[in-house]
N, C-alpha and C positions, 0 to 999 in steps of 0.2 A: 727667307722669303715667307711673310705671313701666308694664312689661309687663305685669306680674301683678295691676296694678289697671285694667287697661283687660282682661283676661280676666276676669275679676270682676265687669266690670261687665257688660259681653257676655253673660256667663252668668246673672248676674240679669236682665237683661232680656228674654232669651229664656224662663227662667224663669217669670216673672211677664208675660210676653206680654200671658196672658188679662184682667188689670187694662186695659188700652187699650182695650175695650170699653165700659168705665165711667167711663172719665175726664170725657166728653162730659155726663156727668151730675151729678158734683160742683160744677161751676159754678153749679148753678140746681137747688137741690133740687125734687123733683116733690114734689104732692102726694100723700096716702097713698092708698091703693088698697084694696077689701073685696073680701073674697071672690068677689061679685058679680061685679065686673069683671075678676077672671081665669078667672072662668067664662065671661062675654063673649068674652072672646081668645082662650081655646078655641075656642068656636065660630066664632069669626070666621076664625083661623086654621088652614087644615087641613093644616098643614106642620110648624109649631112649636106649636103647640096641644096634639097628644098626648102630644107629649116634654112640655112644661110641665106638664103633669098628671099623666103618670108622676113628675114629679118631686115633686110636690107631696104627690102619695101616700107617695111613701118617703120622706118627712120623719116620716111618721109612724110609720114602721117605727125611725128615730132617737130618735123622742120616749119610744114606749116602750121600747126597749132601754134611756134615760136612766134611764128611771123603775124597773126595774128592777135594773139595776146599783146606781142610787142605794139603794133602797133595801134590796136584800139584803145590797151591799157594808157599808152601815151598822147593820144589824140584826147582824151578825158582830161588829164589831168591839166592837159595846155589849157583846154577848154574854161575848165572853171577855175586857174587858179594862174595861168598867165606867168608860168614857173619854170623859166628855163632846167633849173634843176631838178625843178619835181618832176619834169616831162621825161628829162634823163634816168632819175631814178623808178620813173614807174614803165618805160621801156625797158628798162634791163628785168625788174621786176615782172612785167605783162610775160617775156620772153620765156622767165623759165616756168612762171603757171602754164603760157600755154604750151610749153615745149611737153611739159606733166602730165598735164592734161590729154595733149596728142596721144600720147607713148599712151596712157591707159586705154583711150579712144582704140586703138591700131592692137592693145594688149588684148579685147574684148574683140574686135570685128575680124581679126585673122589670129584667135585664140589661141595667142603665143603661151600662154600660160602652160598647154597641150607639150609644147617642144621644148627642149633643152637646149639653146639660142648658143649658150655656154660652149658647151661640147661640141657643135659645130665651127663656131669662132677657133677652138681650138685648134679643131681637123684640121681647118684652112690653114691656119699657121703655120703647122708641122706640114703638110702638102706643099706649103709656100716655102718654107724653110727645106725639104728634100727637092724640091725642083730647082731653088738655086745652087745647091751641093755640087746636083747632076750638071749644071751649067757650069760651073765654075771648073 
C-alpha cells in the first residue's frame, strides 16, 4: 500500500472516529424505542439526559426549517416556471436547505456546539440496550 493510501486512510478514520461508537450495535439490532423511554433516560440520567433532550428538541427546529424550505422553495418554482418537475425537484431541494438551515438555527439558539450530542446518543443506546438484557 502506497503512502498516500495509508494517509487516506489515517485520515478517514480519524474522520469518521465517531461511527466506533455504534459499531457495538450493528451486530444485534435493538429493539425500537418510544418516546416514553427516552423520556425514561432523561430522568434516569442526570449527565446525559439534558444533552439528549436538548437534542431532541432541535430536531425540531430541522423539521421545520424542512417544512418550510420545502415548501416555499416549491411554491416559487411552480410559480414562475409552471414545472411539475422543477416543483418536485426544488421541494426536495428547499427540504434539505431548510432542514441545514434549522439544525444551524437550533446549533446557535440552544448552543449545541457547548454539548457532546454524540456521547449522549450513545449512553441511551447502551441504557437502551442493558434494560432490554434485564427484560429479557
Amino acid at each position: 500500500m502506497g503512502d498516500s493510501a495509508k494517509e487516506t486512510k489515517s485520515f478517514l478514520r480519524e474522520t469518521f472516529s465517531f461511527l466506533e461508537n455504534y459499531t457495538r450495535f450493528i451486530d444485534q439490532p435493538l429493539p425500537r424505542w418510544s418516546s416514553s423511554d427516552v423520556d425514561e433516560f432523561i430522568a434516569f440520567d442526570p449527565v446525559h439526559g439534558p444533552v439528549l433532550k436538548t437534542a431532541k428538541e432541535a430536531t425540531k427546529f430541522g423539521i421545520t426549517g424542512s417544512i418550510i424550505g420545502a415548501v416555499s422553495t416549491a411554491g416559487i418554482a411552480w410559480k414562475y416556471s409552471r414545472s411539475l418537475h422543477g416543483a418536485g425537484l426544488s421541494f426536495l431541494a428547499g427540504s434539505v436547505f431548510g432542514w441545514t438551515f434549522g439544525q444551524e438555527v437550533s446549533n446557535h439558539a440552544m448552543q449545541l456546539y457547548r454539548l457532546n450530542t454524540s456521547a449522549a446518543q450513545t449512553k441511551f443506546v447502551e441504557w437502551w440496550q442493558n434494560k432490554c438484557e434485564r427484560q429479557s
